[in-house]
Every structure is written in structure tokens, then in C-alpha cells.
N, C-alpha and C positions, 0 to 999 in steps of 0.2 A: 271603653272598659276600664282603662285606667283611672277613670272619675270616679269609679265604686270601688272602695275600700275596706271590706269586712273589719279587716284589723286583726281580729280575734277569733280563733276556733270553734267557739261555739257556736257562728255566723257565719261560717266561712265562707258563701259560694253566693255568686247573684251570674244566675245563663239571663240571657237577653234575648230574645228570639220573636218572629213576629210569629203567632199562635193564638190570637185570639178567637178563631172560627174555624174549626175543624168541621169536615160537613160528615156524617153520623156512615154515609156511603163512600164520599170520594170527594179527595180535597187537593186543589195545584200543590204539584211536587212532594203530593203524598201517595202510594198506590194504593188499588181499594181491597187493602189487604181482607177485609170481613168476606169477601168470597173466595177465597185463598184454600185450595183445599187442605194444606195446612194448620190454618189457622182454624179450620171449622173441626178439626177431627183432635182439637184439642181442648180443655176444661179451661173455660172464659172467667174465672174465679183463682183468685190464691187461695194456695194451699189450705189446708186448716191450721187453725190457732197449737194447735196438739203439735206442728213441725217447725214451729216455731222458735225458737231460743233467743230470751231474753237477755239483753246485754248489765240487767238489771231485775233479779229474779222479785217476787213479790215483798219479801222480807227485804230485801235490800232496798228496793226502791220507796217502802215506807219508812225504812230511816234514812234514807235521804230526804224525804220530807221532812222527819224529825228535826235533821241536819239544817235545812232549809228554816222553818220555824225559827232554830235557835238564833240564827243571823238575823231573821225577823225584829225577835225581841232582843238582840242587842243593837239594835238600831240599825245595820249595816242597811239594810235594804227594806225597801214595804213591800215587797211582792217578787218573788222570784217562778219563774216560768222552766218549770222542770219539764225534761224530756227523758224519755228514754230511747233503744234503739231496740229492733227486732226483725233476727234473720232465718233464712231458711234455704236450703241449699236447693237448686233448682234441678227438674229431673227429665228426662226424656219424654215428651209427650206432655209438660206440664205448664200450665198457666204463659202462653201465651202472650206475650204482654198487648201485642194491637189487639189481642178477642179482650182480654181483661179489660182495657179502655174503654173499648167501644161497650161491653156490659156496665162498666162504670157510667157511660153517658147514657142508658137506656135507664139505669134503676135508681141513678142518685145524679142526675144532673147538677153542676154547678156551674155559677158562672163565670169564672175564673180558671177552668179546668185546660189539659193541656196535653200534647202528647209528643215529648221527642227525642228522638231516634239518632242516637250516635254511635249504634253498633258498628255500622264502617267506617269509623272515626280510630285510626291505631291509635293508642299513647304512646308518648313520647318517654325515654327513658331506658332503664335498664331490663322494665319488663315491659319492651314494645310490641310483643306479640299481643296482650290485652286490646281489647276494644274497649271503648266507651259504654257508658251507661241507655238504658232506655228510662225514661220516666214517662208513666201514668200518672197523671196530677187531676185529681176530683175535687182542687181548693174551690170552697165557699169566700176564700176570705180575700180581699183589696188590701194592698198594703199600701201603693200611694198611685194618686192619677194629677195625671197634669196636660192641660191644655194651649194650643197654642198660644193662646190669651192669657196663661199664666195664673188661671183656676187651679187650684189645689184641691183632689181629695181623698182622705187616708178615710178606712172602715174597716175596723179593728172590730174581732170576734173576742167576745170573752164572757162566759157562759155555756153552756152545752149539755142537752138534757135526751135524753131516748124519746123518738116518737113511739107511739101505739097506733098506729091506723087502723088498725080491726077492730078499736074502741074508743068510739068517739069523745067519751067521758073523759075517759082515763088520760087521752092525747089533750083534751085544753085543761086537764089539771096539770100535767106535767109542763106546760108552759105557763099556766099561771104559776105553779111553782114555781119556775125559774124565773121570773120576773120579778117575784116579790121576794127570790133568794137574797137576806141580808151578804154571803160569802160572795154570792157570782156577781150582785150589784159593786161591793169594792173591790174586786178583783177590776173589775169594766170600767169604774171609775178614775180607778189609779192609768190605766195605761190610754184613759183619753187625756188626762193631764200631764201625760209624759209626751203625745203624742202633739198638745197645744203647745207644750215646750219647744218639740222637733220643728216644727212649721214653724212659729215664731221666730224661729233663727234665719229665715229666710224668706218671712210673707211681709207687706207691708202692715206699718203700725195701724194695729186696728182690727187688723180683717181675718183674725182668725174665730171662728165661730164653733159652733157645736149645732148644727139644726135638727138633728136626732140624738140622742140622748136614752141609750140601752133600750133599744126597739126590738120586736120579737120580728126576726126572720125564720123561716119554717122551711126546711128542706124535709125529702121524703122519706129519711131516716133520724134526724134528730132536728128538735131546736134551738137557735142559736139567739143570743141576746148582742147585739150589733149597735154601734155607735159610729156617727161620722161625724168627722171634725173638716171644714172647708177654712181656705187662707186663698189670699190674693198673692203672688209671686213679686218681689220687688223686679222694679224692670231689668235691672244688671245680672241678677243672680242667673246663672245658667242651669241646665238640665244635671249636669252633673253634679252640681254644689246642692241643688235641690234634696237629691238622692243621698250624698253622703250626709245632708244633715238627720235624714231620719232613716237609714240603714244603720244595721239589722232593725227587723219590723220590734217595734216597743211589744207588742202581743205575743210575741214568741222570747224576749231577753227579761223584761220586769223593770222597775224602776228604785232607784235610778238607773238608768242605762248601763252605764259602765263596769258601776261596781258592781251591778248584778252579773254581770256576763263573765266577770271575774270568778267571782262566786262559784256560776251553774260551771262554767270549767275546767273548776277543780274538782266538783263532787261527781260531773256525768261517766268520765272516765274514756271518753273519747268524743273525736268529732262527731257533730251532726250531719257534715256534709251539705248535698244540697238542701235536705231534709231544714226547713224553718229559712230559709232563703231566701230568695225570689226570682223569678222569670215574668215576661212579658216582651213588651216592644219600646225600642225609644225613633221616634218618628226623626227626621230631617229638620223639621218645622219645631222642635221641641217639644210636640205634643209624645205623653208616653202612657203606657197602662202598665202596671206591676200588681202581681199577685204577692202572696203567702204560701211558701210549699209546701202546704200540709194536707193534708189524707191524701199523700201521695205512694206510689210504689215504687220502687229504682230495682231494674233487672240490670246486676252488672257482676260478672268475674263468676260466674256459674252460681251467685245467689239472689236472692231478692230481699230488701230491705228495707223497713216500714219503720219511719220514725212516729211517734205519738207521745205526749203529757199533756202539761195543765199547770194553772196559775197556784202557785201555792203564796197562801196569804194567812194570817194567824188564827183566822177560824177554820180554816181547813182541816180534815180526818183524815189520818195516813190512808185509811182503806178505801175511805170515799175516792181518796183521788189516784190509786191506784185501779182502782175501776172505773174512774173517769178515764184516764189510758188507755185501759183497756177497751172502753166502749167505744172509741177515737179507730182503735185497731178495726175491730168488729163491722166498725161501720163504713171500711173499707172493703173489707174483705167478703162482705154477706152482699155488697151490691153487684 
């Protein structure tokens, strides 16, 4: 653990945990909580958008895009990756967090998703009576993999469009739109060359590549425009030098790395948390898989808490992308 080092608040957290195949009934050293007469005699969905509170109401989060923009054009950064935050206070008989999951794996599978449980976990501290967090994680997105053999491969989302399934038309224009989106193509462009930057610090000369190149991936609620960038590992560099050179994920900070993370820290107004993070597993052997924490839910301290934004870049619409946010929320919460 000490080999990952956020640094910075606006990245703060990477859990590590082996969670790659939860099985949908019953999984080792998980119970099969979905028959639970508990868990069945409660609402498998969060709350509504309506009990929600924005830690960044609509007017405010579009001028922090504004805000966002102006650093654009003064050169500070090309692309800053805004967030917001959003809670709700949790209530007797409500949402569930293992039914919410397991509805998350029935109506919007992903392949990165994740479920774990450290409510019997006390914290440590002044207020050690708390428990731990639970998270439901419905991520689409790879932040970095790596193999025994010291294959590298990062697949960064950026783009994100509403499906239409009840209208077949309307669903391949909305992805042909976003393929031929000029905003969502250099949003996806910028943070693969941030991300051949990341690898480059630690693959061998040469072998960092691109062999997808803004691809439409299609989940059952929206579509995503996806890019993978692959590198060969130098033989000395270890599993943890691999990770700190490209944590926090480029898809969730903006480029340049640093100074943008500066930037979103001053204007978000609080941590992210695990919210934009990562979780996964780091094998023995050096073989590892790491996701992206995003369209996730954290059940912890009597609320639940949905982090959601988007890449803000100089053609970006304040409104547009505050309902890119919010469609981010939505598309957690309706599955």
C-alpha cells in the first residue's frame, strides 16, 4: 500500500482488494445476502434525485465550469475533469446496499464493477464508534492492468451519451453522435496522451502504443467512447512504481496531471474520496487489474454518496455538462 501515493485530495484513496467476480447468488466469504429476508423487504434502487443535495447546486457548478474554462484559456491546463458530490441521508428500510448492487449487476452490468463491505470495520480514531463504508461500484472503466509479463493496459472513458433502447434509430444516432462529437473526441484525445505520457515513464522505449483509438463501447444505459493505450513494462520497474506513475487515473484529474489536480482542489470544495480512485487486486506474481471508481454508491455514517462530472474542455456548455453529471447520477441510480 505504501507504493500508492495519491498525494493530493482530489485522488485521495486507492482500496485494493481481490473483487473481480462476484457471482450474482453467492460468492467465497460473501453471504448470499439477495435471499436475506432483509434485504428482500427493502427498495433495491437509491433514493430519488428529489433527496438528494448537491454539494454543488446547478448555478454553482456551471460556474465552476466557467471557472474551469478561464484556466483553460489562460493556458494553465487543456482539460480539467470536474466533479461534483451528492448526498442523502439514509432511512430505515431504505436502499439496501447488497439489493442496490446486485440490481446494479442485473440492469447495467459492468465489467469493472465491485462490492465491498466494511461495515464491521470500526475506524480508528476519536470517533471510533463509526464503521466503514460499503461501496457498490457499477465502473465501465479500467484504469490500469498489468501482467505477469509486464503487459500494460490503461482504457480510459471519455465521452458519454444516453442510450434509447425502445428506439433503435434514435440509439445509433446518439452514438454516431458521439463519435463524431468534435468536444468528446478532444476531451479522449487529450487524456490518451496524458496517459502515453504516464506509461512511458515506465514501459520500454518503443512499446507504448494506442491500438483502439476512441471506440464506441455500448452499455445498457449509455454510450461510451473508450480508448486503450498498451506498453511493455521495463524488466526492473516493480508493480508499485508502475501504479504511482499513472495514479490518480488521467480520466478523472485532466491534463496536465498535476496542475490540473491543483486547480479541481480548489474549486470542488471538498474531497472526492474514494469516488474517482481505484480498487481492484495486485496478484503475488505482479500480475494486477485496477478499475476507476465511478458510477459508484458509498453507504457510510447514516448517508449515501454519489460522486459524478466530466471533462471540461474549451468547447464545453456550462449546461450541457451539468447534465452530463447529472445523466452520470441517473444512470446509477434508475438501474
Amino acid at each position: 500500500p505504501d507504493a500508492v501515493d495519491a498525494g493530493v485530495s482530489v485522488a485521495s484513496v486507492v482500496s485494493v482488494a481481490s473483487v473481480a467476480s462476484v457471482s450474482p447468488t453467492a460468492s467465497p466469504g460473501l453471504p448470499n445476502r439477495e435471499t436475506s429476508p432483509s434485504s428482500s423487504a427493502r427498495r433495491p434502487r437509491l433514493p430519488p434525485l428529489s433527496s438528494f443535495t448537491e454539494r454543488h447546486p446547478q448555478a454553482a457548478y456551471m460556474e465552476m465550469v466557467e471557472r474551469c474554462q478561464a484556466s483553460l484559456h489562460s493556458g494553465d491546463s487543456y482539460e480539467l475533469c470536474l466533479t461534483n458530490m451528492l448526498r442523502a441521508p439514509r432511512t430505515a428500510g431504505d436502499a439496501d446496499p447488497w439489493s442496490v448492487y446486485m440490481q446494479l449487476r442485473r440492469r447495467n452490468p459492468a465489467p469493472y464493477a465491485a462490492f465491498l463491505d466494511f461495515s464491521a470495520v470500526p475506524r480508528q480514531g476519536r470517533r471510533a464508534s463509526r464503521v466503514g463504508p460499503v461501496l457498490c461500484c457499477s465502473s465501465p472503466e479500467r484504469f490500469l492492468r498489468g501482467t505477469r509479463d509486464g503487459a500494460l493496459e490503461a482504457k480510459p472513458i471519455k465521452g458519454t451519451a444516453r442510450r434509447h433502447p425502445d428506439d433503435p434509430k434514435r440509439d445509433r444516432e446518439a452514438a454516431r453522435r458521439l463519435l463524431e462529437s468534435e468536444k468528446d473526441r478532444a476531451e479522449n484525445l487529450m487524456i490518451v496522451d496524458l496517459l502515453r505520457n504516464d506509461l512511458g515513464r515506465v514501459a520500454e522505449t518503443g512499446s507504448v502504443r494506442v491500438p483502439g483509438l476512441m471506440r464506441l463501447e455500448s452499455f445498457a444505459t449509455v454510450h461510451q467512447m473508450v480508448s486503450t493505450i498498451v506498453a511493455q513494462k521495463r524488466g526492473r520497474v516493480g508493480t508499485g512504481e508502475v501504479i504511482r506513475a499513472a495514479f490518480p487515473g488521467g480520466s478523472m484529474t485532466g491534463a496536465p496531471k498535476v496542475r490540473s489536480m491543483a486547480i479541481l482542489d480548489a474549486l470542488e470544495g471538498g474531497p472526492r474520496g474514494v469516488y474517482s480512485g481505484s480498487l481492484g487486486y495486485i496478484s503475488w506474481n505482479g500480475a494486477f487489474d485496477l478499475n476507476i471508481v465511478i458510477r459508484t454508491a458509498i453507504f457510510s455514517d447514516g448517508e449515501i454518496l454519489v460522486g459524478a462530472g466530466g471533462a471540461i474542455v474549451v468547447q464545453s456548455d456550462p449546461r450541457g455538462e451539468y447534465d452530463e453529471m447529472r445523466l452520470k447520477f441517473e444512470t446509477l441510480r434508475v438501474a
